[in-house]
N, C-alpha and C positions, 0 to 999 in steps of 0.2 A: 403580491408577494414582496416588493422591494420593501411597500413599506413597513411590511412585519418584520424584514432585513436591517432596516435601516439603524445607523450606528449615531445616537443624539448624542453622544459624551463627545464623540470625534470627529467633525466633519470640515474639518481645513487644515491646510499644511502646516500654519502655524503653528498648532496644538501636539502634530506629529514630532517636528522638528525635522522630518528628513528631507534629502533632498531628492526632488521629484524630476524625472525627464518631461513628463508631461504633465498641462493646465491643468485646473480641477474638472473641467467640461472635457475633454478628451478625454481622461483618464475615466472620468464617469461612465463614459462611450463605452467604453471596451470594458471596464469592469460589467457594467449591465447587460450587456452579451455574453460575457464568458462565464457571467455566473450560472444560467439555465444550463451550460456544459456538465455542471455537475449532478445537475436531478434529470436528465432525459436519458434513457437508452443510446449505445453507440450503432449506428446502423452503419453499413457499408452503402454509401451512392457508387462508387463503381468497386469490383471483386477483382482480386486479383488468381489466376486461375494456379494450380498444385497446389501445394498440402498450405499455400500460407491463405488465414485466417481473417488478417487485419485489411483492410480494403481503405480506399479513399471515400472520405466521410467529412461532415461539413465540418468536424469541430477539426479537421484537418486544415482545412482552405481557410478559416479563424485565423485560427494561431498561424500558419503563413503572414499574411494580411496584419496582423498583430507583432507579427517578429520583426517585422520589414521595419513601420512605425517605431519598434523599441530601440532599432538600433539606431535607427535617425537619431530619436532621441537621445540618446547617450554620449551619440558625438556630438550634436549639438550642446550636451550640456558640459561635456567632459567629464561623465560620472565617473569614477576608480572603479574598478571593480573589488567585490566583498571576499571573503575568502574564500565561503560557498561558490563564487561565480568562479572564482580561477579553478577549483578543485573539478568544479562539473564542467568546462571547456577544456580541460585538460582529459577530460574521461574522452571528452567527445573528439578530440583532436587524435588521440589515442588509440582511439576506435578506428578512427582511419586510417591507418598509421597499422594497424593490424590486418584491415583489409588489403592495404594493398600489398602487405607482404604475403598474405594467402593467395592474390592471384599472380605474386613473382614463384611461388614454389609449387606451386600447380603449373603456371608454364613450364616450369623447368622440369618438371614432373617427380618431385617430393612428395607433393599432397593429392588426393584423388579427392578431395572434398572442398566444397563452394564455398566462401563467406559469399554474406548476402548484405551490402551496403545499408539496407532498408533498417537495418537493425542497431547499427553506425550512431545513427543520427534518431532514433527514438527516445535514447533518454533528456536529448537535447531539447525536442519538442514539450515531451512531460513537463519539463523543467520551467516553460514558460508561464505556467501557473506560478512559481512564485513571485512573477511581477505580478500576476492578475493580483494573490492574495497581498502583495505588498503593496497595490492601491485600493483597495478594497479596505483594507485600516482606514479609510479617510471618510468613508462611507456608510458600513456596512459592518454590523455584529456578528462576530463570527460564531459565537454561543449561540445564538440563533439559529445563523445557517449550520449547524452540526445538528442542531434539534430539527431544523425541518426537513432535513434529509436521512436522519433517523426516522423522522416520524412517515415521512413518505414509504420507503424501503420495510420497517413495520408493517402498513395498512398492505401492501401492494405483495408484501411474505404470506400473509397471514391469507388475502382472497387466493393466492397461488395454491396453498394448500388446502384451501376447500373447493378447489378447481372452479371458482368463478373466473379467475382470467388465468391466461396463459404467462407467456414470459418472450424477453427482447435476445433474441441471436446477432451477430455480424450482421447477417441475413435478410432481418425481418422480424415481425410478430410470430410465434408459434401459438397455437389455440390451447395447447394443452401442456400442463406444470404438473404432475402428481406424483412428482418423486424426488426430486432437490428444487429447493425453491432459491433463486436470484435476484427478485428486488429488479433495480435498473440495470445490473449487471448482467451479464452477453455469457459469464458460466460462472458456478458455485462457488468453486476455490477465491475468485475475484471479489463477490459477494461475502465471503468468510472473511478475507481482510480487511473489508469497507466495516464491519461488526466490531473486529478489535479495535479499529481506530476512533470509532463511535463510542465505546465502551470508556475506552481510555482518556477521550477527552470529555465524555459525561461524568465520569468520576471525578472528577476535580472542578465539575462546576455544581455542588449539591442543591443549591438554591433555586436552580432553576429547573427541578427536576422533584425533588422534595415535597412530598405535600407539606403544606405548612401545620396540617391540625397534627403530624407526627411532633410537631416542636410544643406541642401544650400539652403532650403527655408526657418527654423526653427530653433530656437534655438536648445541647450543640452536638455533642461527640456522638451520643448513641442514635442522636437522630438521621445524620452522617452516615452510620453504618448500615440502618437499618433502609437506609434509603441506597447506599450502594450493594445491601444484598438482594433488593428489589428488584437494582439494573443487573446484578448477575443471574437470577432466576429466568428475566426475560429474556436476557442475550445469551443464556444456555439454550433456550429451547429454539431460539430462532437459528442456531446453529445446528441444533438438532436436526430440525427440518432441513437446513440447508445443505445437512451431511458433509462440510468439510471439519475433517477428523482433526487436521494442522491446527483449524481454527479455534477450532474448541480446544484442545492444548492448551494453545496461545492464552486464549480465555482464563484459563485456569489457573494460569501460571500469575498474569498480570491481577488478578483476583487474589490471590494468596498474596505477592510482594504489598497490594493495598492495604491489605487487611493485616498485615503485617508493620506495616510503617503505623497506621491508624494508630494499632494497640501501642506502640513503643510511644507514640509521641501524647494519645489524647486520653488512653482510657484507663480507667482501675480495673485491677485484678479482678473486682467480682464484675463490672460490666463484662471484661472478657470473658468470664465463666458459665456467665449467661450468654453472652453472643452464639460461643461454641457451640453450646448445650441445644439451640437452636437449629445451628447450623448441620449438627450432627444427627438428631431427627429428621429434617429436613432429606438425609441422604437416602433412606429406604422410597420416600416419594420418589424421589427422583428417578432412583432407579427403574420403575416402574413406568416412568414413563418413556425414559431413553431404549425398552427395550420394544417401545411400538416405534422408534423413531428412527427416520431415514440414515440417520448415523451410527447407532445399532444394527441394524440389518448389512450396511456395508462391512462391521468389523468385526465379523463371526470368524475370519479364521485372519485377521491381523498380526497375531502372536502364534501364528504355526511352525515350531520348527523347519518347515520345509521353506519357508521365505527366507530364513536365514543360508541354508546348505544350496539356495539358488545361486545366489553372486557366486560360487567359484565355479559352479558348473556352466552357467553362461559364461564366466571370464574363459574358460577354455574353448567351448566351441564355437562363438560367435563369428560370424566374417565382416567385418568392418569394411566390407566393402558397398555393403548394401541396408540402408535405412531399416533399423529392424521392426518399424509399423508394418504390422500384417506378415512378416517374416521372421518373426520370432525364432529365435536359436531351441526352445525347451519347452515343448508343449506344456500348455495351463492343466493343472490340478483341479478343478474347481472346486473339489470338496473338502481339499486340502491347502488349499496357497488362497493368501489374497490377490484378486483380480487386481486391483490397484495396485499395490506391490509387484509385483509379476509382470506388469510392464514397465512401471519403473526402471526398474532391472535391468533389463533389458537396453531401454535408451542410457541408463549412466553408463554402463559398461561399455555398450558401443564409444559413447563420448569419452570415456575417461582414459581408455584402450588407446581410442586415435592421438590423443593427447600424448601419452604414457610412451609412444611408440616413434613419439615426432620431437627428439630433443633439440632441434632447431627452431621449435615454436613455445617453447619453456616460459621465455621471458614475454612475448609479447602476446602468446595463446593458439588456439588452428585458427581463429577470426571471428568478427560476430554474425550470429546468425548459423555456423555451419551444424550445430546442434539443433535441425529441426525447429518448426512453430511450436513444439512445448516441449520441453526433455524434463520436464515437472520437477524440477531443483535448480533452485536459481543460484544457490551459494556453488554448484560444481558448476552449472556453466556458466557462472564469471570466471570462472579458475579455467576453464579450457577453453573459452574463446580468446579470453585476455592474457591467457599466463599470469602471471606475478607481480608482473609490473602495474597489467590494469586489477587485478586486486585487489591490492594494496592503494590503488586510485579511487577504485569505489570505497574503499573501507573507510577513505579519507573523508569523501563525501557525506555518507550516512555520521561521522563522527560530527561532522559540521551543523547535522541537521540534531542529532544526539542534545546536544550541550546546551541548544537553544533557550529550552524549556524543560520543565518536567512532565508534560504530557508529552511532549516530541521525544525526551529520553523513553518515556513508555511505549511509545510509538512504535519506535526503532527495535525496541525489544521486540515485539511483537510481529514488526517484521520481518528481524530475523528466523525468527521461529519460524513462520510460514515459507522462509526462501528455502528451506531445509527441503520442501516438498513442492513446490510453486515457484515458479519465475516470477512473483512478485514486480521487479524491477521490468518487466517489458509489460504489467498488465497498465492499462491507461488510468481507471477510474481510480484505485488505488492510490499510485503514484500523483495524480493530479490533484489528488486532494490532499494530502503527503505535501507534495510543493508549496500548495495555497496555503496549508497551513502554516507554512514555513516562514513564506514571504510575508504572510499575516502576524505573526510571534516576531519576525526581525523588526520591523516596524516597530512596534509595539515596546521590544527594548529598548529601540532607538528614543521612545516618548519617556520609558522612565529613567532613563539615562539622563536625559536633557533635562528631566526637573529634578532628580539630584543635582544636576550640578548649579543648576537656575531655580531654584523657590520660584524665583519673582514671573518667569515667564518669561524672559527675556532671552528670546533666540540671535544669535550671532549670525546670521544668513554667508558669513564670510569663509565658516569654519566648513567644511565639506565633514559631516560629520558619518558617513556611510564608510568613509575611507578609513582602512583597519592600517 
């Protein structure tokens, strides 16, 4: 696999320009281990017992072992730190900083709800993929590794839904898949994000995804589109089957902004009247087949008036004194209310009530973690474990990771969209790849930065050029 991986344009510091904690051979070490982190299943080696999810796992004991080493390094080299790095040690400094005023006002008896530290220092770990991806530039093509773990999660969708195999939980192996399909991903929603961010950075590499015989009938421009409405066709259906609803959105959305930039910048008026004309027949198929498909069937009553006229009746009787999983304030409808919706509800309200209720926790939030293993809306529970301060901290972060590139600004779109309905930001595989690609694109600035200002090649080893 490495050497289908392997990056021949880049493979020394030199060429980088940046500056490295670690030799080419140690950094080699750790990138070649941390890279399988991203195409295996996350299993739990020890569980932790109540409603949490996330268990002690090898790629945990990793990045331990890896963290220890990066800091060595750092102080050994006297790296500065990047913006990103202060913005995401500030989230995480913050974070605890939050807990531990949740368990001063729970002693003192304010709060009747837990932060749970575990949740503190999560985005801290995620975040060490961007060193992996920031040494991984010296090595390793990342255009690659996005296609081979498309291409894996692909094959491994596709046997799911003809129930030849099963799929990976915290847990274990389960033997049987025949109703949302997840790829390497442990649940769907997770699997629906790893899709947009495949999508979005397959769209901007055409060449490598392109059949070439489309270019001897076609122009550059239409062969470009005709080749990104390929990648939308198939990442519609694998969504389909995957049935998260957010993702396909997402989908849609970042589909229309492409094809939208496309036409303004590459195409004539009559290419695009043809593109349409295509695209618009195209929609009676479609339909046809999203209504056999696991994401249809979930969104038959998605749009029922009665999910709307829910939230104020759960805002009134709920008792926020007790986890409303399995204790539901408003019994389900089912032939009327979406199941999914329906308990949403229910957890934001719980959440945003305790929030709403506690103006001593405004600015810094009730704590991380106190919102349950999934309150499935990651943009309300940054706002109610963190309050405002850390908010406005994570907003900083993801702006940092925004500006990089323009696959990473599409990224980011993308994942806001999905935090509207998903904790995105506590899912690992997501996020890791999210980092790596981070660490992977600052690098890679940092290469063309250094031959604008050098034609010649000629690196100053004196200038610490990481430091902003």
């Amino acid at each position: 696999m490495f050497k289908y991986l392997w990056n021949k344009k880049t493979d020394s510091a030199l060429e980088d320009g940046a500056l490295y904690a670690f030799d080419k051979k140690t950094a080699y070490f750790f990138v070649a281990l941390a890279l399988p982190l991203l195409f295996i299943p996350k299993i739990n080696l020890i569980s932790f017992t109540g409603r949490e999810t996330a268990g002690i796992r090898w790629d945990d004991i990793f990045l331990l072992f890896f963290a220890l080493f990066l800091f060595w390094g750092h102080i050994a080299t006297q790296k500065k730190l990047t913006n990103i790095e202060k913005t995401l040690f500030s989230v995480t400094v913050f974070s605890g900083f939050s807990f531990l005023i949740n368990r001063f006002l729970v002693h003192i008896g304010h709060l009747h709800v837990d932060a749970n530290i575990l949740y503190a220092g999560r985005i801290f770990e995620y975040f060490l993929f961007f060193y992996i991806g920031y040494y991984a530039r010296r090595f390793f093509d990342v255009d690659r590794i996005i296609v081979a773990m498309f291409s894996l999660n692909f094959f491994l969708m596709i046997f799911q839904r003809w129930g030849y195999i099963g799929y990976w939980s915290q847990f274990g192996y389960e033997p049987l898949c025949t109703y949302r399909c997840g790829g390497i991903a442990s649940f769907p929603s997770e699997m629906g994000m790893l899709l947009n961010f495949f999508f979005c950075y397959l769209l901007y590499i055409p060449e490598k995804i392109i059949p070439i015989s489309l270019k001897k009938y076609f122009n550059e421009s239409l062969s470009e589109m005709i080749g990104s409405f390929i990648l939308f066709v198939v990442f519609a259906y694998l969504l389909m089957i995957n049935g998260s609803r957010i993702a396909f959105g997402a989908h849609l959305v970042l589909y229309f902004i492409y094809t939208f930039e496309m036409i303004r910048k590459k195409f004539t008026r009559r290419s695009s009247l043809l593109f349409f004309g295509a695209f618009v027949l195209f929609l009676p198929l479609q339909s046809l087949v999203m209504q056999e498909s696991t994401l249809f069937k979930r969104s038959l009553n998605l749009f029922s008036e009665k999910n709307f006229l829910l939230i104020q009746k759960v805002w009134d009787i709920i008792d926020v004194r007790y986890v409303p999983i399995g204790k539901e304030a408003v019994k389900h409808d089912a032939n009327n209310e979406d199941t999914s919706w329906w308990m949403r509800v229910h957890k934001w309200v719980y959440a945003v009530k305790i929030y709403v209720t506690h103006p001593e926790s405004y600015l810094q939030g009730i704590g991380p973690g106190f919102a349950m293993a999934g309150l499935d809306g990651g943009i309300i529970r940054i706002f109610v474990e963190y309050g405002l301060i850390g908010f406005c901290l994570y907003l900083l972060l993801f702006y940092y990771i925004a500006v990089s590139s323009p696959v990473l600004n599409k990224c980011i779109l993308a994942f806001f969209i999905n935090m509207c309905f998903f904790d995105v930001y506590l899912a690992y595989k997501p996020m890791a790849l999210l980092f790596f690609l981070t660490g992977y694109v600052y690098v890679k600035n940092i290469s063309l930065r250094k031959k604008r200002e050098n034609p010649a090649g000629e690196i100053d080893f004196d200038k610490k050029v990481l430091s902003h």
